[in-house]
C-alpha positions in Angstrom: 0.0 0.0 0.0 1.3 3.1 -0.8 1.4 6.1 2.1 0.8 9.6 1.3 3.1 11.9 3.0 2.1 15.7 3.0 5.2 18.0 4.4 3.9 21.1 5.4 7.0 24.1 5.4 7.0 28.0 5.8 8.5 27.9 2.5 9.6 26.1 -0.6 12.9 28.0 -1.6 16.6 27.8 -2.3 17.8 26.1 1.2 19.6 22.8 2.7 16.1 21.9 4.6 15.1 21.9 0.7 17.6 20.6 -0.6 17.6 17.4 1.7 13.6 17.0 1.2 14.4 17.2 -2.7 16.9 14.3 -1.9 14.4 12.4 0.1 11.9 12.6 -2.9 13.9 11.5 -5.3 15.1 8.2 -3.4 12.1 6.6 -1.3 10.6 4.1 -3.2 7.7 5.9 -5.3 5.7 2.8 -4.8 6.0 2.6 -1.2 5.3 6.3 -0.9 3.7 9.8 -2.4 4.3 13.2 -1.7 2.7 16.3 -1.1 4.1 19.6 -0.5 2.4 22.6 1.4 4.2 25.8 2.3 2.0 28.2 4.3 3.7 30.8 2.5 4.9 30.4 -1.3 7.0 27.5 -3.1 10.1 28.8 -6.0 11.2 26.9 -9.1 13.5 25.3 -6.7 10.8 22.1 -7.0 12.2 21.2 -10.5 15.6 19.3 -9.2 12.6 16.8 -8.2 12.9 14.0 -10.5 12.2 10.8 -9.6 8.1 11.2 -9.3 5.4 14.2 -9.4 5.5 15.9 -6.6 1.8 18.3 -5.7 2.7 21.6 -4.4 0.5 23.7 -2.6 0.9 27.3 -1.8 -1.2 29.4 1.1 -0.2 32.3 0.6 -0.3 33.2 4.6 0.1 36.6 4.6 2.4 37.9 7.8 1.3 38.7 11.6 -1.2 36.8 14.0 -4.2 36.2 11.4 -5.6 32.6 11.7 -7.3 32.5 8.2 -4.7 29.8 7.1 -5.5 27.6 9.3 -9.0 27.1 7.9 -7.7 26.8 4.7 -5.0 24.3 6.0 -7.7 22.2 7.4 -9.6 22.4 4.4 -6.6 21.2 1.7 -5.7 18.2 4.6 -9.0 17.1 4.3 -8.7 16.8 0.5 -5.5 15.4 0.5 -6.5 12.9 3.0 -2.6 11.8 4.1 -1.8 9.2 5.9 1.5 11.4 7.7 1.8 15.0 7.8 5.2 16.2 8.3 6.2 19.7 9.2 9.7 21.1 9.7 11.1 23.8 11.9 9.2 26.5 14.1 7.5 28.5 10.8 5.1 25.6 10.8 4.7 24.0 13.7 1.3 25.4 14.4 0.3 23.1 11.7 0.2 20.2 13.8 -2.3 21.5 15.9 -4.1 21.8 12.3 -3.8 18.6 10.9 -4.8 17.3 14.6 -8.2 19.2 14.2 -8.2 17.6 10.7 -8.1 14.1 12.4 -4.3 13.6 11.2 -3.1 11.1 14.2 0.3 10.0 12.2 2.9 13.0 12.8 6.7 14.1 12.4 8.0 17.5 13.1 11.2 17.9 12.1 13.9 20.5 13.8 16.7 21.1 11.2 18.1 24.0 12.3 17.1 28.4 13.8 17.2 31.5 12.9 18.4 34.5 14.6 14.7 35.2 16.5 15.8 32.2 18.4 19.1 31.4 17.8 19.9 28.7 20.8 16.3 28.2 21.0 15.9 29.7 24.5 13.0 32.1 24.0 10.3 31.2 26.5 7.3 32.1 24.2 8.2 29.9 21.9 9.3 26.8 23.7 5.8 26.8 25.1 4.6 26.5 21.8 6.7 23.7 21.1 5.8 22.1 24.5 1.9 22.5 23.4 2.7 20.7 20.5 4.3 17.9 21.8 1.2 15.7 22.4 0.5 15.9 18.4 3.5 15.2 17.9 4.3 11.3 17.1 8.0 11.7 16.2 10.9 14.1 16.0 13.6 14.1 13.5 16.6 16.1 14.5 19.4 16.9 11.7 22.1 17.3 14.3 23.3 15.5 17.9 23.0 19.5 18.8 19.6 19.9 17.9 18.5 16.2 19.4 20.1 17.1 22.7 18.0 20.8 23.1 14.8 18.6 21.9 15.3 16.2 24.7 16.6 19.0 27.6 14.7 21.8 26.7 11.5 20.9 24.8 11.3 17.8 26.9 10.5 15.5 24.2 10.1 11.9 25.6 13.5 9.8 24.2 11.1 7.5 22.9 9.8 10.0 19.9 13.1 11.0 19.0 15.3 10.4 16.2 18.5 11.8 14.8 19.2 11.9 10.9 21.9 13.2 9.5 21.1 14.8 6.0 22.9 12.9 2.8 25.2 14.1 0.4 24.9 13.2 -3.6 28.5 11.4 -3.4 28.6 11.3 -7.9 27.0 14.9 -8.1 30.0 16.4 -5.8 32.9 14.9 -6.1 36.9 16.6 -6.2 38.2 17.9 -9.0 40.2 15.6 -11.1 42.9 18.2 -13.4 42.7 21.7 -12.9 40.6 24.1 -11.9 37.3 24.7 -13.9 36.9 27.4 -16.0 34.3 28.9 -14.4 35.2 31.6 -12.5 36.2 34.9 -14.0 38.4 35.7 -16.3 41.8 36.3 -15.0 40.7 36.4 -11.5 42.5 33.0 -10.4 45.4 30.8 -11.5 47.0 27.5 -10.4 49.0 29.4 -8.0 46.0 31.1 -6.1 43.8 29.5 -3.3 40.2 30.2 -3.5 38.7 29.9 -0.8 35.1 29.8 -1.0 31.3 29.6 0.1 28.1 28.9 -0.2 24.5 30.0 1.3 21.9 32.6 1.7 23.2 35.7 2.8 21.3 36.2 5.5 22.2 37.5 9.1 22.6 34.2 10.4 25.1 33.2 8.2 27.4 36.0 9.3 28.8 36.8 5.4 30.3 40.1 6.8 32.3 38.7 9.5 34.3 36.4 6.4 34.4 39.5 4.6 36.4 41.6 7.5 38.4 38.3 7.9 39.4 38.7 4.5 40.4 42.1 4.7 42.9 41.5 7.8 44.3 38.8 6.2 45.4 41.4 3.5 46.5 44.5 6.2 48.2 42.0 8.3 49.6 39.2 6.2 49.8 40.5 2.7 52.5 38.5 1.0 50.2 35.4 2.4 47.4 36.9 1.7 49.0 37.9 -2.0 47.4 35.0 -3.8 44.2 34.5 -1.5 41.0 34.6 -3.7 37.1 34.8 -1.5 34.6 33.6 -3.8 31.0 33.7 -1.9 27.8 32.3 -3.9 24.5 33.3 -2.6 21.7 35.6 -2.5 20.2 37.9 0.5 20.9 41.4 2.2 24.7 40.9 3.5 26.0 40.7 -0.2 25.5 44.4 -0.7 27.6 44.8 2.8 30.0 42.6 1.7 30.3 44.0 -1.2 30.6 47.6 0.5 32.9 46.2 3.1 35.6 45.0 0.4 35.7 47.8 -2.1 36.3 50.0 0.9 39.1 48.0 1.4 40.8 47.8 -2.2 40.0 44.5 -2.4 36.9 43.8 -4.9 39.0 42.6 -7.4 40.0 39.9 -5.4 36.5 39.2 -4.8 33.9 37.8 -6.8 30.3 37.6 -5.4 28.1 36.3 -8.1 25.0 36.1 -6.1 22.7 32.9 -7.0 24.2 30.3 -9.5 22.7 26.5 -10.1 26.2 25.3 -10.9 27.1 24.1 -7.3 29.1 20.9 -8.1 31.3 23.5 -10.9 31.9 25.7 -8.5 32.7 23.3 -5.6 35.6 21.9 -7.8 37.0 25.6 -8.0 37.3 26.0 -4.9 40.0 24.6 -2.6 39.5 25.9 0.9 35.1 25.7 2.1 34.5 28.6 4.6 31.0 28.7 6.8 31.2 31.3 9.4 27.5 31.4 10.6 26.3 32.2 13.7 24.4 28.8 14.3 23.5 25.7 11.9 21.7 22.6 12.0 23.7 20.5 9.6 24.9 21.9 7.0 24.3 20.9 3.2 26.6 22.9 2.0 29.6 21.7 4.5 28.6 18.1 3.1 28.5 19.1 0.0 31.9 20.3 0.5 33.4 17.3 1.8 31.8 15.4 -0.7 33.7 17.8 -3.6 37.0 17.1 -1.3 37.4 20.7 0.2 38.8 21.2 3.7 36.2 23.3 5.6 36.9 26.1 7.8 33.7 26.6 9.8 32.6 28.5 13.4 31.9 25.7 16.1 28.5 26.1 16.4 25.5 23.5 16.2 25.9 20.5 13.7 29.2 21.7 12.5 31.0 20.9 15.1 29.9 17.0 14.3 30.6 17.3 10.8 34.4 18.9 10.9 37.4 17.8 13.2 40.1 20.4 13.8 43.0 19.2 11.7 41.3 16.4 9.9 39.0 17.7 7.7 39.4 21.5 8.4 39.3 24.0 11.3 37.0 25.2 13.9 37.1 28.6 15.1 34.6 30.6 17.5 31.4 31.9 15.8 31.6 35.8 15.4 35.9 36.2 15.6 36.7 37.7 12.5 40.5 37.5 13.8 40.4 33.9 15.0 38.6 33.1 11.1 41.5 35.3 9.5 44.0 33.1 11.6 42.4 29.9 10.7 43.1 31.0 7.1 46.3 31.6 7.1 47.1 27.9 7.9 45.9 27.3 4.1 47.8 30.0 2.7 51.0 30.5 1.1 53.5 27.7 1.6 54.4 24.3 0.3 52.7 23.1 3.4 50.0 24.7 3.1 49.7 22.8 -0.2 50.2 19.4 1.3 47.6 20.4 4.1 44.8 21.0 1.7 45.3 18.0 0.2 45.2 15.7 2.8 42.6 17.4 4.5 40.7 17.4 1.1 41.3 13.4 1.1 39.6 13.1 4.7 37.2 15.0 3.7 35.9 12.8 0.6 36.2 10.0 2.8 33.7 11.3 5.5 31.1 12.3 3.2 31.2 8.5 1.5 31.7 6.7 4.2 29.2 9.0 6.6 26.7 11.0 5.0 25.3 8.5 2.1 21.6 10.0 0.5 20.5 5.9 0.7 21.7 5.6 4.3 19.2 9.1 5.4 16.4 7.9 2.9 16.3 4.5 5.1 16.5 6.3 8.2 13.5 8.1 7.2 11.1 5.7 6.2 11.7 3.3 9.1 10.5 6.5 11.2 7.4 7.3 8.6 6.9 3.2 9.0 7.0 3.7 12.6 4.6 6.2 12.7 2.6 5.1 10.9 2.0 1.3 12.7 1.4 3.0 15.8 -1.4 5.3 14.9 -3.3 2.7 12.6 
């Protein structure tokens, strides 16, 4: 018998929560189960890298502040779609569950894959009490991270019983380490075999921190400049911090060693240009684009906060440096700049990478994960 599944999100867009539901479509068996999609807000073309079976998608339109027309509507479109699970994901639309319980929904997942900065460590009392409320609707928890499994068990006080951890899974053939030399596919002129790019990924958004990488940058040049001489920051992404990083580095003389293209759908390219991966956000779940990273064979330079720190080990596979410390980040740098050993440490750190994201993050090994939960679920409420 095939389940339907209807995950309910704020919003379809451009984003690793997306990206590793995109993944999840395209590998559970199509015959064991379909999919809906609902985001209470608005869905992008982002749906398209969908493949493997059609996918509904259903848009709300909630308009912002405190209005509770959606959930009428919600209630209406459940009972049309008649699933068998809904699942939501993060805060944004966890008020859903108290819909689909009104809609007579009894087979639930909330997943928790990562905040934002109106609750950044997920201490805000007027919100935990909404995620308290909704824990009796609740039938299990998927948590992206160790991190984010730990505050759903202390803080939320979800029973152990209802939790689960999943790492998200990388496409191991889709990003993979470049084999030759560097891709044509950065401006003209703007790198050579001798330079090291060292670049990012994301949505430039406050959270990420894309500023703080930015003043890094800059010291690295007033401080260490023959080092620095042949460093190249390369930061792909949308969002309001590109304009301040832009700002930031012509102010400094440094734009043309910058290049900040803003959107692009050639990830796996532009992974294999690359030869240092820099994250320095404030807070993270698990990061796609770290895994996507190790996957391409890139040591990763990344703040220690959330799911990071259980993705990269200090030395192995990159650095860790404290969130916010545009001088500890510019320090971190350094250790990838400039010398033969340098060289030889991006390398083998590149190598360690690759083999963590094969041999730990496999797209197969999260899909299974999943639908033992969804089969889980779904014997206990029938």
């Amino acid at each position: 018998m095939t389940a339907h599944i209807v995950h309910i999100v704020h919003r379809f867009d451009t984003g690793g929560m997306e990206n590793g539901m995109v993944n999840l479509f395209n590998t559970l068996p199509p015959e064991r189960y379909r999919h809906s999609v609902v985001a209470l807000t608005d869905f992008s073309d982002f749906r398209r890298r969908i493949t493997a079976q059609e996918v509904g998608f259903h848009a709300l339109r909630r308009p912002p502040g405190r209005g509770l027309g959606w959930m009428g509507r919600l209630r209406t479109l459940l009972r049309e779609l008649r699933p068998d699970l809904v699942h939501t994901r993060n805060l944004a639309a966890l008020e859903a569950q108290f819909v689909a319980a009104a809609a007579g929904i009894r087979a639930t997942v909330h997943g928790e894959h990562g905040r934002d900065m109106f609750d950044l460590h997920g201490r805000s009392r007027k919100y935990n009490l909404l995620r308290r409320a909704a824990r009796p609707f609740v039938s299990n928890y998927v948590a992206v991270s160790r991190d984010l499994e730990n505050w759903l068990r202390e803080v939320v006080r979800v029973p152990p019983r209802k939790l689960h951890q999943i790492y998200n899974g990388v496409d191991s053939a889709r990003f993979r380490p470049r084999a030759g030399a560097r891709p044509a596919i950065l401006p003209p002129a703007f790198a050579d075999a001798s330079s090291t790019v060292l670049g990012s990924v994301g949505r430039m958004v406050e959270v990420k921190d894309y500023p703080m990488l930015a003043r890094a940058f800059i010291r690295l040049h007033r401080e260490r400049p023959a080092q620095a001489e042949r460093a190249r920051l390369v930061i792909v992404g949308e969002g309001p911090a590109r304009a301040a990083c832009l700002e930031l580095l012509r102010g400094a003389g440094l734009a043309h060693r910058a290049w900040l293209p803003g959107e692009r759908h050639d990830i796996p390219a532009l992974m294999q240009a690359f030869d240092v991966f820099v994250l320095p956000s404030k807070n993270e779940g698990i990061s796609n684009t770290i895994l996507e990273a190790l996957a391409s064979g890139l040591p990763v330079v990344a703040t220690a906060v959330g799911g990071s720190v259980e993705l990269v080990e200090s030395g192995i596979n990159g650095r860790l440096v404290e969130a916010g410390g545009e001088e500890r980040m510019a320090q971190a740098l350094l250790d990838y700049l400039g010398d033969d050993g340098a060289a030889a440490r991006i390398a083998e750190q590149g190598r360690n990478a690759r083999r963590a994201a094969e041999q730990r993050f496999s797209i197969p090994a999260m899909a299974a994960a999943y639908a033992a939960v969804y089969e889980q679920t779904l014997g206990r409420r029938r």
